[in-house]
C-alpha positions as CSV (number, residue, x, y, z in Angstrom):
1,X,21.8,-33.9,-56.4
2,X,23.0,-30.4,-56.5
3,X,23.7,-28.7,-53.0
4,X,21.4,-26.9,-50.8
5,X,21.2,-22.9,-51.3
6,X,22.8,-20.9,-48.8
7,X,20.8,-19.3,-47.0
8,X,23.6,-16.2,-47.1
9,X,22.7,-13.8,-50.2
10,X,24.6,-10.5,-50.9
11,X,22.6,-8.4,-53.1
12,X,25.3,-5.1,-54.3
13,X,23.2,-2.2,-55.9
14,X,25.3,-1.3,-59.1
15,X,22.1,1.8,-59.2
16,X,21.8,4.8,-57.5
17,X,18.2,5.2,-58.1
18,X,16.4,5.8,-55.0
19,X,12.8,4.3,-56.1
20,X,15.1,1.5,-57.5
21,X,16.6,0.7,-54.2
22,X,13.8,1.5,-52.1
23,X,12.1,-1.3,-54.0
24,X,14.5,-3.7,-53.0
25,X,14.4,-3.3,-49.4
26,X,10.7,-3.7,-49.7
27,X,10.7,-6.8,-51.7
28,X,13.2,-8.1,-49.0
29,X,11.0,-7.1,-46.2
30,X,7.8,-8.2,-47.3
31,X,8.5,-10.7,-49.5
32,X,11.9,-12.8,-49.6
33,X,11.7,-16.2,-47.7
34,X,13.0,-15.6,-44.0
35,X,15.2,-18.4,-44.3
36,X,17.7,-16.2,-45.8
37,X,20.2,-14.1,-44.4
38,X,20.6,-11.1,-46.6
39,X,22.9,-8.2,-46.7
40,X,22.5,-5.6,-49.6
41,X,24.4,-2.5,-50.2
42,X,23.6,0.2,-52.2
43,X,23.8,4.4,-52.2
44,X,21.5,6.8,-53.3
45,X,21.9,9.8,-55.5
46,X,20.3,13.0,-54.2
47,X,17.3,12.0,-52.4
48,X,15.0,13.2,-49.6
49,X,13.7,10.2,-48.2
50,X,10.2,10.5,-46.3
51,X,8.6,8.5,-43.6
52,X,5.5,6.5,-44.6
53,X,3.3,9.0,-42.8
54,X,5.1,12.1,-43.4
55,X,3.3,14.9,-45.3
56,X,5.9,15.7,-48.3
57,X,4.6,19.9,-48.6
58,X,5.0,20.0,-45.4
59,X,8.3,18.4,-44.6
60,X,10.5,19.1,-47.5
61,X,11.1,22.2,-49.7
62,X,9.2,20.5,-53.1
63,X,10.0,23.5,-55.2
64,X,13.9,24.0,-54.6
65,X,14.3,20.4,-54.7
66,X,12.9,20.1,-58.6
67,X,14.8,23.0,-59.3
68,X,17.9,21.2,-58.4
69,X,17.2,17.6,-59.2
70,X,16.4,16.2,-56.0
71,X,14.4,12.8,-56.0
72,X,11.2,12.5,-53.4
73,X,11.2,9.0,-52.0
74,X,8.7,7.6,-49.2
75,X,10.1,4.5,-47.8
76,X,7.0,2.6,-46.3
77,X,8.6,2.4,-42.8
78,X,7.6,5.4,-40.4
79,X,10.3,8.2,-38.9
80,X,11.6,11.2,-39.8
81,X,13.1,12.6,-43.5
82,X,16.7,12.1,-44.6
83,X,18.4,13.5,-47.0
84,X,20.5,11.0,-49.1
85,X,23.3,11.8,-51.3
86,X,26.4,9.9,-52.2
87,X,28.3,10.5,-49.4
88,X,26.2,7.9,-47.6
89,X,27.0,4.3,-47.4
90,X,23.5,2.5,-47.1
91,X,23.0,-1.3,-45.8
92,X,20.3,-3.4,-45.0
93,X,20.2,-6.4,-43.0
94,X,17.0,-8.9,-43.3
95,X,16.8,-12.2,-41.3
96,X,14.6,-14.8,-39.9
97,X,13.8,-15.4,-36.3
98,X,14.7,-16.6,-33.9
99,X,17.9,-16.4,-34.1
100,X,18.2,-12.7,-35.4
101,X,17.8,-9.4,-34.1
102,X,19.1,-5.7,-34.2
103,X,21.8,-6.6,-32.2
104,X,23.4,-8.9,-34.7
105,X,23.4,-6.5,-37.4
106,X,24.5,-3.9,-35.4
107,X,27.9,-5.9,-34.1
108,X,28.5,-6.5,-37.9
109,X,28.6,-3.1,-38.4
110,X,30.6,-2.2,-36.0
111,X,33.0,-5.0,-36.6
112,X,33.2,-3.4,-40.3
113,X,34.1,0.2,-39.1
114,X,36.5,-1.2,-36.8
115,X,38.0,-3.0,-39.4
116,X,38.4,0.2,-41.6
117,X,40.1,1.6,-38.1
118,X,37.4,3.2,-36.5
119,X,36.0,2.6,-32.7
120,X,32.4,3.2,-32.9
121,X,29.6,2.3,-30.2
122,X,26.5,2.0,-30.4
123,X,24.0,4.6,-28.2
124,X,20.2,4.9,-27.6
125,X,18.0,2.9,-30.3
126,X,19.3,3.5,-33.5
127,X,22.6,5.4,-33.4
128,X,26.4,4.9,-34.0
129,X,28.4,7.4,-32.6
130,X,32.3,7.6,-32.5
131,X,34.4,9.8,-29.8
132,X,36.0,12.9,-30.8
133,X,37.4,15.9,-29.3
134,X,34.6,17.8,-29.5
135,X,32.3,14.9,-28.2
136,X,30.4,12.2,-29.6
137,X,29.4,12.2,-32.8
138,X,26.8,10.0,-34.6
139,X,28.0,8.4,-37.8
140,X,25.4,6.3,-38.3
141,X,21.3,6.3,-38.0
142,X,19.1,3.2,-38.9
143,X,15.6,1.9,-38.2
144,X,14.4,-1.6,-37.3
145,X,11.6,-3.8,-37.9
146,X,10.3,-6.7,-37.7
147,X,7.3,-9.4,-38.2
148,X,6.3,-12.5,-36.6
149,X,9.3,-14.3,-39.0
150,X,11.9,-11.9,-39.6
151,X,13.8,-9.2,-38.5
152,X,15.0,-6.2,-40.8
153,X,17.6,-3.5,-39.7
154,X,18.4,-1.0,-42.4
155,X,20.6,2.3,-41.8
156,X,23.2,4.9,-43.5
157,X,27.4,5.2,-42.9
158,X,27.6,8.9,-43.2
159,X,31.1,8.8,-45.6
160,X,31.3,12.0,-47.3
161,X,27.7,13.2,-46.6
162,X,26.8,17.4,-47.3
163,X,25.4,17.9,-43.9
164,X,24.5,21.3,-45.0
165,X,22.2,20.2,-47.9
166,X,20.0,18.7,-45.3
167,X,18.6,21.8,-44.5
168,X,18.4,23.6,-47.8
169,X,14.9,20.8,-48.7
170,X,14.1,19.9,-44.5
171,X,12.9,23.5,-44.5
172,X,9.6,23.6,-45.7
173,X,8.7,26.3,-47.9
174,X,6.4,28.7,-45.0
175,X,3.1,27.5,-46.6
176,X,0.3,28.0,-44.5
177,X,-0.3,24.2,-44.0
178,X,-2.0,23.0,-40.4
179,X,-0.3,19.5,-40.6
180,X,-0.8,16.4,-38.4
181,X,2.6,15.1,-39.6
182,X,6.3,13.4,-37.9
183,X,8.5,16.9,-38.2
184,X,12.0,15.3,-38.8
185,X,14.8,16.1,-36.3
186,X,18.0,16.5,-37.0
187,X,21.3,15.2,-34.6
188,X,24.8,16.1,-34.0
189,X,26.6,14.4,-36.8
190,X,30.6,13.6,-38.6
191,X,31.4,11.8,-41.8
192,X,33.8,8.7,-41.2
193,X,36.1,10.7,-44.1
194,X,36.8,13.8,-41.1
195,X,37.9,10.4,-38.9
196,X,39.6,8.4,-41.9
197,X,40.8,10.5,-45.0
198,X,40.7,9.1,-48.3
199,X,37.8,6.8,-47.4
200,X,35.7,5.6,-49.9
201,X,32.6,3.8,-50.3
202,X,33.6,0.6,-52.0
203,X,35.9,0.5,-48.9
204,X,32.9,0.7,-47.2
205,X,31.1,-2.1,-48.8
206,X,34.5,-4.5,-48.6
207,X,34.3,-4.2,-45.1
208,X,30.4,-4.6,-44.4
209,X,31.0,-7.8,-46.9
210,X,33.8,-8.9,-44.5
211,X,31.9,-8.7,-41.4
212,X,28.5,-10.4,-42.3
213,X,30.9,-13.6,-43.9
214,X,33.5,-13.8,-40.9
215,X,29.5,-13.6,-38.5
216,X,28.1,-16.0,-40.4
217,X,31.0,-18.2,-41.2
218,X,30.5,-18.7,-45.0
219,X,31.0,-16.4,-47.9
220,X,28.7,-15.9,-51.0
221,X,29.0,-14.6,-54.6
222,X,27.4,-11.1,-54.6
223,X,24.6,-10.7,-56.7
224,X,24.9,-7.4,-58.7
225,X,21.5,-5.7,-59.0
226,X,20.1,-2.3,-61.1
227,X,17.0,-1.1,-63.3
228,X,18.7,-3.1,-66.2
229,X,19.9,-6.2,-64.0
230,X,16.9,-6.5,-62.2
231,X,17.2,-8.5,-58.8
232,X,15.4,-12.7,-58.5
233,X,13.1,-11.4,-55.9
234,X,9.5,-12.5,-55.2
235,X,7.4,-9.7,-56.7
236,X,9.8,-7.2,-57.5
237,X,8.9,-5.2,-60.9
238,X,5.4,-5.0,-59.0
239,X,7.1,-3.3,-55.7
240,X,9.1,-0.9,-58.5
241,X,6.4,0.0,-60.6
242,X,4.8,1.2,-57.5
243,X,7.7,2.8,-55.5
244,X,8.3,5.2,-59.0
245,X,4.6,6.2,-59.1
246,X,3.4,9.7,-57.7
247,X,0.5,8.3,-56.3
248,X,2.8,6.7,-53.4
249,X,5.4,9.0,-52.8
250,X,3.3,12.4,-52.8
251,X,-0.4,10.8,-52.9
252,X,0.2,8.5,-50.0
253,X,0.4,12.0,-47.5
254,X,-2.1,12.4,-44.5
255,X,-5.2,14.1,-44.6
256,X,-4.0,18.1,-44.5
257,X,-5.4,21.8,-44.9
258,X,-3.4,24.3,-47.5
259,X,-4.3,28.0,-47.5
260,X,-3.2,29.9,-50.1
261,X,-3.8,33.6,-50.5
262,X,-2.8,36.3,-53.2
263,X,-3.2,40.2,-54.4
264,X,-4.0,40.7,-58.3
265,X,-4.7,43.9,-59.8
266,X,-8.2,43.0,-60.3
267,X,-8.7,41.7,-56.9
268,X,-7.6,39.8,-54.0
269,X,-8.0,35.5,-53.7
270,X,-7.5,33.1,-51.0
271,X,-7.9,29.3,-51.5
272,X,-9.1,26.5,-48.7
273,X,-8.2,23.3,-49.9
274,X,-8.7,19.9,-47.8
275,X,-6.2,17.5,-49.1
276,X,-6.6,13.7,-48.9
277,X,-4.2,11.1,-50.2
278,X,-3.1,13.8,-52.8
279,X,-6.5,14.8,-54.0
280,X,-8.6,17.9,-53.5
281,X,-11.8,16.7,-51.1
282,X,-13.0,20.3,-50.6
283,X,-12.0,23.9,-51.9
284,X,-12.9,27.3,-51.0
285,X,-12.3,29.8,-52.7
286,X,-13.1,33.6,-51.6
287,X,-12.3,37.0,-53.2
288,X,-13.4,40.3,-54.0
289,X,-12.9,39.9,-57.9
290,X,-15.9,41.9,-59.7
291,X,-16.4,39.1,-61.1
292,X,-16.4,36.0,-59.1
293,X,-18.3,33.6,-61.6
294,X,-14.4,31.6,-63.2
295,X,-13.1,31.2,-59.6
296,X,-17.0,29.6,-58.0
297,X,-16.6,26.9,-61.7
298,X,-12.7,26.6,-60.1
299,X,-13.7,25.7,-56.7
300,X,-16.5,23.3,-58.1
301,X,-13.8,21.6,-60.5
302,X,-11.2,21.6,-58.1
303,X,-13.0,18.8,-55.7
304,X,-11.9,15.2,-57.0
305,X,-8.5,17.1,-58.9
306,X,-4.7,15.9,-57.4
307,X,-2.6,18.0,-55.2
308,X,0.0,18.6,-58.1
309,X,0.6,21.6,-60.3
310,X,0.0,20.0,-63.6
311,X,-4.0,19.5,-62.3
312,X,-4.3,23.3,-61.6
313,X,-3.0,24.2,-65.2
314,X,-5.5,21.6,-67.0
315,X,-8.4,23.2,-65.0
316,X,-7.0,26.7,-65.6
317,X,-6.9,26.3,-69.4
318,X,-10.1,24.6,-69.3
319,X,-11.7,27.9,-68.0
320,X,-9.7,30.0,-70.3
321,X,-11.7,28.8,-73.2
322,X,-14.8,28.7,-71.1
323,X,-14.3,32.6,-70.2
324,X,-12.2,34.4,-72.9
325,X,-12.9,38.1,-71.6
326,X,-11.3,36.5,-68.5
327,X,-8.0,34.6,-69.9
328,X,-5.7,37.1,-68.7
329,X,-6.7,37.3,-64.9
330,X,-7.1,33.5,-65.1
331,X,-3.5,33.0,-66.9
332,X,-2.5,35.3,-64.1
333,X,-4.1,32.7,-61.8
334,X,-2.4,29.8,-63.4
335,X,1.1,30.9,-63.2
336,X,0.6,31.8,-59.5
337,X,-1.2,28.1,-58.7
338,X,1.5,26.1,-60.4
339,X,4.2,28.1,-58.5
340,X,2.6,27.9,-55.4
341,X,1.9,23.6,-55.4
342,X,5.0,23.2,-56.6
């Protein structure tokens, strides 16, 4: 007879795709048996993370972040939005109860940064903050759940973070939108390289990895994990297929009003939209055009339609051909729509 399994698993993200890892730490909270004890590690590439019932136009800067590259990811736990780059050392703890809770995690964390020669304590719900000079400092934020059987406690090791790029996609763009939404908040913060120089993250990991074997008094192979390694969990490519689609991460959005409004030389608009899930339920359009008949077929077509540029330009073109003597106010139209959703 071959041996029990451990219950201990170390799952090691060799990816740094966001919607990769994000469908990991689902898969492990919803689905993996919670007679495990799992640790997984992994690091995100640049990322603004959102809160499962944050509104993504309102809370994040859309259009500067495609210029430069930056992923949107909603995580289906609630909070705030984080900005993730690789200057942050990510974990995630998932195990079953009783016998489990925050406070376990938490000590192996701090057992790690002590390790690397760091005293850190831990304050309020989620925080670890460290003692300097110029007062405390967090250097670590995480969030916990749990279910009736398990426990799951996931956070970030600021290493090397740009604190400043938080800002540049936390500031919405000033669009007129009258959101029920979470606004994020942002606290006073230090990377672990100001305390330790030279720190990297596979230091990081070595010591996380130390900690949760010397709690749990065994040690485990580490199971490396990515888009072409995928993980053995329940469910998984199911979780990921969702996790990449737009329909979660900008769809999923509460219920929200937009306003839009804009001066052409042949006359003034202003759109109403009521925004559901990602799709149009009602528009409005007014203006003082001379000729009003292209934007009343707009506002008709734009019920049902998503939230997303691409949409406006299909409908745009559509109308193009459907009103040639009018192609160059609508083109006009277009170009101001696509820049405005985006």
């Amino acid at each position: 007879m071959s041996p029990p399994m451990s219950p201990l698993r170390l799952l090691v993200s060799d990816s740094q795709d966001p919607l990769f890892n994000l469908a990991v730490e689902e898969c492990i909270f919803r689905q993996m048996d919670p007679a495990q004890r799992v640790l997984f590690l992994w690091r995100n590439a640049n990322t603004v993370v959102i809160g499962r019932a944050q509104n993504p136009w309102k809370e994040c800067n859309t259009r500067r972040m495609e210029e430069d590259g930056v992923t949107l990811a909603r995580r289906s736990s609630g909070g705030g939005a984080v900005f993730h780059d690789l200057g942050n050392s990510c974990f995630t703890f998932m195990a079953g109860k009783p016998g489990y809770d925050k406070s376990v995690s938490t000590a192996i964390v701090l057992d790690a940064l002590s390790r690397l020669g760091i005293a850190a304590f831990a304050s309020g719900r989620n925080d670890l903050l460290v003692a300097t000079a110029d007062g405390d400092r967090k250097v670590s934020g995480s969030a916990y759940r749990e279910t009736q059987d398990r426990g799951f406690h996931h956070g970030t090791l600021l290493l090397d973070a740009d604190l400043g790029r938080l800002a540049n996609y936390l500031n919405p763009d000033p669009k007129k939108l009258a959101a029920k939404g979470i606004t994020s908040v942002r606290s006073r913060v230090a990377n672990l390289c100001e305390l330790l120089p030279g720190i990297d993250h596979q230091q990081v990991n070595d010591a996380l990895i130390e900690a949760f074997f010397h709690y749990y008094g065994e040690r485990v192979a580490p199971e490396h994990i990515s888009p072409e390694q995928m993980p053995d969990l329940p469910g998984f490519a199911e979780t990921f297929a969702r996790q990449r689609s737009w329909e979660w991460n900008f769809g999923h959005a509460p219920a929200f009003s937009h306003q839009l409004d804009e001066r052409f030389g042949w006359g003034g608009v202003e759109l109403h939209f009521d925004v559901e899930k990602g799709v149009i339920g009602r528009a409005q359009i007014f203006s003082d055009s001379l000729d009003p008949a292209p934007l009343d077929v707009l506002a008709e077509r734009l019920v049902g339609a998503s939230y997303r540029p691409e949409a406006m330009a299909v409908l745009l073109r559509q109308l193009m051909s459907e009103f040639p003597a009018r192609a160059h106010e609508l083109a006009e139209l277009e170009a101001w729509l696509v820049t405005a959703l985006r």
